[in-house]
C-alpha positions in Angstrom: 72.1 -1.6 -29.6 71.5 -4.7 -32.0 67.8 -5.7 -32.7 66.6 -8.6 -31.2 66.5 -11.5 -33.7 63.1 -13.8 -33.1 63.7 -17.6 -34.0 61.7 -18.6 -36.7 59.1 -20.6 -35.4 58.6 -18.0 -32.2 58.3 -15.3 -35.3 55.5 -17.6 -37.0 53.6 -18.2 -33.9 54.2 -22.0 -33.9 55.5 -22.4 -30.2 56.3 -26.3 -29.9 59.5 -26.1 -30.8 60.7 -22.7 -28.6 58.8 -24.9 -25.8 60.9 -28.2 -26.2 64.3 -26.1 -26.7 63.6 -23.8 -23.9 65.0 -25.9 -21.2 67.9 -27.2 -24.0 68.9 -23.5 -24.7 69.1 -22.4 -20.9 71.7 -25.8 -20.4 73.9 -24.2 -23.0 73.9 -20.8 -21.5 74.7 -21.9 -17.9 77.8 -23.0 -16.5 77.5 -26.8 -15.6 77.9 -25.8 -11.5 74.9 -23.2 -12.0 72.6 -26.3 -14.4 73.1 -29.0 -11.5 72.3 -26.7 -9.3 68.9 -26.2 -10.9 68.3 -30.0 -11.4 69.2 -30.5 -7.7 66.1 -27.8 -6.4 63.9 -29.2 -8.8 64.7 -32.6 -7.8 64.3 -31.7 -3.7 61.0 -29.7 -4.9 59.7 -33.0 -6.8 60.5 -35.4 -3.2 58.5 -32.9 -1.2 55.4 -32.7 -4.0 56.4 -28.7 -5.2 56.6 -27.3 -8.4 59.6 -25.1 -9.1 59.6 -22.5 -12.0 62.1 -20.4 -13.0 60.7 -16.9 -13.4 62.1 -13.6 -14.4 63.9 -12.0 -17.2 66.1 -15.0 -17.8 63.0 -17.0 -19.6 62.2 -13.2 -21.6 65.8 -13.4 -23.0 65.9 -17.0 -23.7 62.8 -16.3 -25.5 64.0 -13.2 -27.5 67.4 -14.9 -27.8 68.9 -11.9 -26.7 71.9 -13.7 -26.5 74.3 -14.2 -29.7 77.0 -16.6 -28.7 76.8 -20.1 -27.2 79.0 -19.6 -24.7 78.0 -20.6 -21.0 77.0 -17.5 -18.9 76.9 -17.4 -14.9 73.7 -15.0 -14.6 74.0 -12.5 -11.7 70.8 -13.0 -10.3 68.3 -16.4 -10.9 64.9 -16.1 -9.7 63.1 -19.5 -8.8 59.1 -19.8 -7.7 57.8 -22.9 -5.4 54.3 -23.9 -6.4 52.2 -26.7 -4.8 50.9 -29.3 -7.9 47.9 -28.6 -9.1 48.1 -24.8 -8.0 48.1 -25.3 -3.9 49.3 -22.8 -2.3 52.5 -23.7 -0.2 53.2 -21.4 2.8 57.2 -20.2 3.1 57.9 -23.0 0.4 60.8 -20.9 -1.4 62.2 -20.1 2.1 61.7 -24.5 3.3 63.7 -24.6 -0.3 66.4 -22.5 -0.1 67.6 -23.6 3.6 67.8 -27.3 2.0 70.0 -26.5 -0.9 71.9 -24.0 1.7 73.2 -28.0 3.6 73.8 -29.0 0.1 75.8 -25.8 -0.8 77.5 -25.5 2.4 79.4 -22.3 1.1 76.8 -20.0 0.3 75.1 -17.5 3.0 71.1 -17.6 3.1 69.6 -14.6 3.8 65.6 -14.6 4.9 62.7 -12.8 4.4 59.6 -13.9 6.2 57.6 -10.7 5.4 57.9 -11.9 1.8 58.2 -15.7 1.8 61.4 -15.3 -0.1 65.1 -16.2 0.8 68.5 -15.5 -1.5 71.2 -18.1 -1.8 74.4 -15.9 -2.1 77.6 -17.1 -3.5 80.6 -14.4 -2.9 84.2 -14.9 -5.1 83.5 -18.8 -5.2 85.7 -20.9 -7.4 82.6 -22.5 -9.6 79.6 -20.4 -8.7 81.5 -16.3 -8.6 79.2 -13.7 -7.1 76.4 -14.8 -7.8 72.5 -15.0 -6.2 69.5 -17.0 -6.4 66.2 -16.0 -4.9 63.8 -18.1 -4.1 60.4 -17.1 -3.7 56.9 -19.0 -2.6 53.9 -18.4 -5.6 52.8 -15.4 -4.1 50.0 -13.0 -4.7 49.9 -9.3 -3.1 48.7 -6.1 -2.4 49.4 -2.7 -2.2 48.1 -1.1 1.0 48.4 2.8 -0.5 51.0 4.1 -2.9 54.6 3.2 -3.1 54.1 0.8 -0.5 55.9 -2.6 0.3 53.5 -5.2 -0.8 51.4 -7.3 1.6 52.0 -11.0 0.2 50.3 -14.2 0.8 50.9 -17.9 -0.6 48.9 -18.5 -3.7 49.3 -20.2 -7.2 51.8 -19.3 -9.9 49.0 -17.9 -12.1 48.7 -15.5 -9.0 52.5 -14.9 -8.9 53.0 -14.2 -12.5 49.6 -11.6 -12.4 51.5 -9.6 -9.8 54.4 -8.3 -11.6 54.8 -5.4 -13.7 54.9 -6.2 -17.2 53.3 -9.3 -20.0 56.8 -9.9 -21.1 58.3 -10.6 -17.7 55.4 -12.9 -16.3 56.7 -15.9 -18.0 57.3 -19.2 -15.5 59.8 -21.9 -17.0 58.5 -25.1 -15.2 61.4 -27.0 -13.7 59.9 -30.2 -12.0 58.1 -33.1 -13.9 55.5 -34.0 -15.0 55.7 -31.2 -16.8 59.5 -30.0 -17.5 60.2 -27.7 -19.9 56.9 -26.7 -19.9 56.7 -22.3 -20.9 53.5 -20.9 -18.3 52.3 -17.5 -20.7 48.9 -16.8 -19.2 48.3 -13.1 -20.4 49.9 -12.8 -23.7 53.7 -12.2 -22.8 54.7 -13.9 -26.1 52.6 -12.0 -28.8 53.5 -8.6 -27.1 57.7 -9.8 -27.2 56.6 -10.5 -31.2 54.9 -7.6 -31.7 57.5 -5.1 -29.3 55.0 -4.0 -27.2 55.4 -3.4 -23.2 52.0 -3.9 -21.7 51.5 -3.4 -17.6 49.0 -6.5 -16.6 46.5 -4.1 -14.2 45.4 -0.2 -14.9 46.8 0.1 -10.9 50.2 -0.8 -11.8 51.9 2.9 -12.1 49.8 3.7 -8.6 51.2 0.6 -7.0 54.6 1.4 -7.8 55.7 4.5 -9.5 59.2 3.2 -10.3 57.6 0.9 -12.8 57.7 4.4 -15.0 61.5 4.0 -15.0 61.5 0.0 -16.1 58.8 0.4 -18.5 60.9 3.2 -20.3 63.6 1.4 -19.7 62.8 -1.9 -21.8 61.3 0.2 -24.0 65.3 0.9 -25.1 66.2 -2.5 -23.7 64.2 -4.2 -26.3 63.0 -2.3 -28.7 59.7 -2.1 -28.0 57.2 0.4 -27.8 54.3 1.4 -25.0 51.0 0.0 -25.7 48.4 2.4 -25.9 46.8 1.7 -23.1 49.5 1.3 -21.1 51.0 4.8 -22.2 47.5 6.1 -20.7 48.0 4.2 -17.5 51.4 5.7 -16.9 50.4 9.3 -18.3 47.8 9.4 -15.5 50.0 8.1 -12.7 52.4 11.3 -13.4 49.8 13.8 -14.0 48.2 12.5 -10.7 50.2 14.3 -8.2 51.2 11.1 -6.6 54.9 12.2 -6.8 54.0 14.9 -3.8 52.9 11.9 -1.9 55.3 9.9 -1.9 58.2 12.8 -1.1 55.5 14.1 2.0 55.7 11.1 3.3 59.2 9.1 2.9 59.3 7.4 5.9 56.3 5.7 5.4 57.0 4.2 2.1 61.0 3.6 2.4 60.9 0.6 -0.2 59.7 2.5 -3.0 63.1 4.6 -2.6 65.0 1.8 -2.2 62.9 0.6 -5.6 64.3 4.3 -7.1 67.5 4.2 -6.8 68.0 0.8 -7.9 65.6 2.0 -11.0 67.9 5.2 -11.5 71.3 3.0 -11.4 70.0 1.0 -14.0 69.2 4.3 -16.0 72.6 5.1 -15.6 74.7 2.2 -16.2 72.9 1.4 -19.1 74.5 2.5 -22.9 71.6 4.0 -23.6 71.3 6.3 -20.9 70.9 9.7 -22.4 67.7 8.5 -24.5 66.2 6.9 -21.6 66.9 10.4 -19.2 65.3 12.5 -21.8 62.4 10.6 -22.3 61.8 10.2 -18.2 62.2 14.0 -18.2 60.0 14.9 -21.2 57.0 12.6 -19.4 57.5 14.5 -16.5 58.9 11.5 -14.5 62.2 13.0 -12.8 59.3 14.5 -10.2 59.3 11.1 -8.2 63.3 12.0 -7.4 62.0 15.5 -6.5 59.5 17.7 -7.8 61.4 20.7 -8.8 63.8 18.4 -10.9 63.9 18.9 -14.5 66.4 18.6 -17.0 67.6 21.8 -19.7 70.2 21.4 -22.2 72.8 22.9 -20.0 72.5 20.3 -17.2 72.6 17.5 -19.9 75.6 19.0 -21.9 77.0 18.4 -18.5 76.1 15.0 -18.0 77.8 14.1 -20.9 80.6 16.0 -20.1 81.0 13.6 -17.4 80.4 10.8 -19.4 83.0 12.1 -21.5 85.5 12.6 -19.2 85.2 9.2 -17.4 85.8 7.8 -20.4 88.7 9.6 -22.2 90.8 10.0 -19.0 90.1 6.6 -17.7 93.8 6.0 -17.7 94.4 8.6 -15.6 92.3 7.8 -13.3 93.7 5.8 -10.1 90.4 5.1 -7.9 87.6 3.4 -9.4 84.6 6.4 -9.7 81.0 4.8 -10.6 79.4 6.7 -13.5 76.0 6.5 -12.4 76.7 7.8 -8.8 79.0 11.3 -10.3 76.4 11.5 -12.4 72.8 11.2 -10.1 75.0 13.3 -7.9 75.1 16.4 -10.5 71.3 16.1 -11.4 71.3 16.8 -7.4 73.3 19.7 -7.5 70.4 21.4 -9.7 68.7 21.4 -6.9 69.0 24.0 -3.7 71.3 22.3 -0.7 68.6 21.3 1.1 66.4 19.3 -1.1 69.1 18.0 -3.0 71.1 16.5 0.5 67.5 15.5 1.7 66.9 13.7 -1.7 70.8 11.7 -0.9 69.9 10.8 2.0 66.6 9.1 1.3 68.1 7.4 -1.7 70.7 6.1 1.4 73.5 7.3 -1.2 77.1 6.3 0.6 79.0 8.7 2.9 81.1 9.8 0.3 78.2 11.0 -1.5 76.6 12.8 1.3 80.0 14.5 1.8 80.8 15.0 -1.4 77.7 16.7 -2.1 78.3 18.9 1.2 80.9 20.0 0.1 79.7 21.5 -3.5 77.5 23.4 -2.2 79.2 24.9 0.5 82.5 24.9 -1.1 82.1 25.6 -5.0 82.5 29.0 -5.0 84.8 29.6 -2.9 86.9 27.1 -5.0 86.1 28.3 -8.2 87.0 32.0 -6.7 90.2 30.9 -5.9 91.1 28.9 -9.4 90.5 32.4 -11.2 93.0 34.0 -9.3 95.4 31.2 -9.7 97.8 31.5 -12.5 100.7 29.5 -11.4 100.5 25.7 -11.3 101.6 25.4 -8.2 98.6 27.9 -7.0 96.1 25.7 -8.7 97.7 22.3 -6.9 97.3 24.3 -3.9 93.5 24.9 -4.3 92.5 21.4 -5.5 94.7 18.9 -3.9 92.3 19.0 -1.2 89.8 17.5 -2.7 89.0 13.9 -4.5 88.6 13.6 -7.9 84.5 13.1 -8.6 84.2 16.5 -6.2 86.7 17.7 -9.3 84.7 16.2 -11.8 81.4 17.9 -10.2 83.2 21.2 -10.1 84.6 21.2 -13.5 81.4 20.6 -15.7 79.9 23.4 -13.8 82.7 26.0 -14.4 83.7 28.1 -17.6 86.0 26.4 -20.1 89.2 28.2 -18.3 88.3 27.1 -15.2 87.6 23.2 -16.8 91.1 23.5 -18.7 93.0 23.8 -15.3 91.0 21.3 -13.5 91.6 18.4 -16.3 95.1 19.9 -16.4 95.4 19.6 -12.7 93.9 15.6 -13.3 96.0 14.6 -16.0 99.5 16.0 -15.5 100.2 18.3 -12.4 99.1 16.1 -10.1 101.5 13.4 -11.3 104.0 15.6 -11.2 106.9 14.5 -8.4 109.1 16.5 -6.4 112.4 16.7 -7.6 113.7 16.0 -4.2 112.2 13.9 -1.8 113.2 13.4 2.0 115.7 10.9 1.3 117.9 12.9 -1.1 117.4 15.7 2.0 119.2 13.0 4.4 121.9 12.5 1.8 122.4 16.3 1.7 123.4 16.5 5.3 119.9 17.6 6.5 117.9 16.4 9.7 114.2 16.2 9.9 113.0 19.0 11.7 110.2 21.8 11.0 112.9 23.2 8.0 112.7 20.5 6.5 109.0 20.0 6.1 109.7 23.7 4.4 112.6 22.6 2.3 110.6 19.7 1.0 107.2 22.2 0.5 109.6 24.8 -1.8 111.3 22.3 -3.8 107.8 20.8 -4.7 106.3 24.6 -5.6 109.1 25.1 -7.6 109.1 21.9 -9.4 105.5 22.5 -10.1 106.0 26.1 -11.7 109.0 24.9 -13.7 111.9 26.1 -11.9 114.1 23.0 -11.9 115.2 21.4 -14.7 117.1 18.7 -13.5 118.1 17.5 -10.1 121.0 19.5 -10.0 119.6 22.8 -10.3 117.1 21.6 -7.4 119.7 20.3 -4.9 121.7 23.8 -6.0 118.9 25.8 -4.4 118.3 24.2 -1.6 122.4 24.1 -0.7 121.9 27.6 -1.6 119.0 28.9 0.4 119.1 26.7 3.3 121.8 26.0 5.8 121.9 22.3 6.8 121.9 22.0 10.7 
């Protein structure tokens, strides 16, 4: 990962200009659709006397220029806070917001939250906008009625809204409507901890609040290559060591969104490049307890996780169905736990069907399977025994097994299951024969055999079958 080059005058600490150019540099980096959006909300914010901000880790990145090129980029997600002028508090402003820009942008979809004064304008496969979606949210402050817990939210002031999220260098505000365009809002610091590469929570009840903020802070850690700040390395040290891990599993249906906060934390994790680092450092702090608390990870289980990384990666061309990394690969970390737990711990991460089944089947199935493959010697054995199954079960199964039982799995991937018949039900008309239960046999044989290496041309295939079976 490439350091993070500071502009000069953001490195000296003289701000004026990085506050003038802010605005400038986030024109460049949009797509023009994506900037007249922008200037269209602030201007409907401006007629009804709002303030609009954009909020988030766009304004960290402009500031850290984590960008290199000057290419336009369509973000995936935009974040956007309504404020009243001189701090009022507007009630369901970012929802009043959203639905106007939704008659200007007929083909988007508005989805609303009332509990949280927030709606998301959602573009899907459109010809100037792609996938892309934009929340809008009313300056908001909240509260945290007991561990894990959705927050409780009412309207407040964007000094409020910025103070309520996780970390200094992500409560920056970008001010979007005059008087005071361009303007940078930094209340608590964010810019001398980006200098300095620190990650700094903004209240000692941040980790209680929401345990997944373990995960992010880690995760920017590698992100940006920062460090912890002391105090906030104490903060997060006490949250683990506090037990509140046993909480939160004894009681999953009463704090749903901090799972839904988890796995969204833990796909992050695993997408990211730097994945391994940022698993071994959760694990060494003891943080893989919040997924359950007998999960730990040894060097065996992680030789295996980047066996899997591995293998995505070097047989990618083999591969026909698309198979997301981080999914095979939370799915193995499951598998070190007993059935039970680790289906239980699926199912409150709502992982797919697939998943569900997939795991399923590993437990009950995996020996038995890997019983069979050591008796299997021919190639058309080993088809037999793992045709059946799709290929991230096969995946799961072979970082699990010996190195003989690996070798016929990959060899089972790569080549034998490519392998055609060298007759197919066609060249069985042509023959003289009639679809009937012998010919589901012929067709079964002449596929065994082609898979053990009896045929070497089509010939010597159509020979046995004229030899061996009578047509009717």
């Amino acid at each position: 990962m490439r350091a993070i080059k500071l502009s000069k005058s953001f490195a000296t600490g003289r701000t004026e200009g990085v506050l003038n150019g802010l605005l400038l540099d986030l024109r460049d980096r949009l797509k023009p659709p994506l900037w007249e959006f922008i200037n269209r909300a602030a201007k409907q914010a401006e007629e009804r006397r709002w303030n609009l901000y954009l909020v988030g880790g766009i304004v960290r990145d402009l500031l850290v220029h984590q960008f290199d090129d000057r290419c336009p980029i369509l973000f995936t997600d935009i974040d956007l806070v309504v404020d009243g002028f001189e701090g009022t508090a507007v009630t369901n402003g970012g929802i009043e917001l959203a639905k106007i820009l939704k008659q200007l942008y007929p083909n988007t979809r508005v989805e609303i939250h009332p509990k949280f004064q927030t709606a998301d304008l959602i573009w899907k496969h459109d010809p100037e906008f792609d996938s892309l979606s934009i929340d809008f949210a009313t300056a908001r402050t909240e509260y945290y009625p007991y561990p894990g817990a959705s927050p409780v939210v009412r309207a407040s002031s964007i000094r409020q809204d910025l103070y309520r999220r996780d970390f200094t260098v992500n409560a920056f505000a970008l001010q979007l409507t005059q008087p005071d365009r361009g303007k940078l809002l930094d209340f608590f610091g964010g810019r001398e901890d980006l200098k300095n590469r620190l990650i700094r929570v903004l209240h000692p009840q941040s980790f209680f609040d929401d345990p997944t903020r373990i995960y992010r802070a880690v995760r920017y850690t590698l992100r940006l290559k920062s460090e912890l700040e002391a105090q906030t390395r104490s903060y997060l040290n006490a949250a683990i060591d506090s037990g509140i891990h046993r909480q939160i599993q004894t009681e999953q249906t009463k704090v749903p969104g901090v799972q839904t906060r988890l796995k969204k934390e833990i796909k992050y994790m695993l997408e990211a490049p730097y994945w391994q680092t940022e698993l071994k450092q959760l694990a060494n702090l003891g943080a893989l307890k919040f997924i359950h608390p007998q999960l730990t990870l040894d060097n065996r289980l992680f030789r295996q996780m980047q066996a899997i990384d591995r293998g995505l990666r070097r047989f990618h061309s083999f591969l026909k169905v698309r198979i997301d990394r981080w999914v095979i690969l939370l799915e193995l970390l499951l598998t070190r736990l007993d059935a039970e737990d680790g289906l239980q711990v699926a199912a409150n991460l709502q992982l797919s069907e697939d998943s569900l089944d997939r795991l399923h089947k590993f437990y009950r199935f995996r020996e038995h399977t890997l019983e069979r493959l050591s008796q299997s010697q021919r190639t058309s054995e080993i088809v037999s025994v793992l045709q059946p199954h799709d290929l991230p079960f096969l995946i799961l199964i072979a970082v699990c097994s010996s190195r003989s039982i690996r070798r016929k799995i990959w060899q089972y991937i790569t080549q034998w299951s490519q392998i055609k018949p060298m007759l197919n039900g066609e060249d069985l008309k042509r023959m003289g024969y009639r679809p009937s239960p012998q010919f589901k046999e012929i067709l079964e044989e002449v596929k065994i055999r082609t898979l053990d290496g009896e045929f070497g041309d089509r010939t010597q295939a159509e020979t046995f079958v004229l030899k061996n079976y009578s047509p009717q």
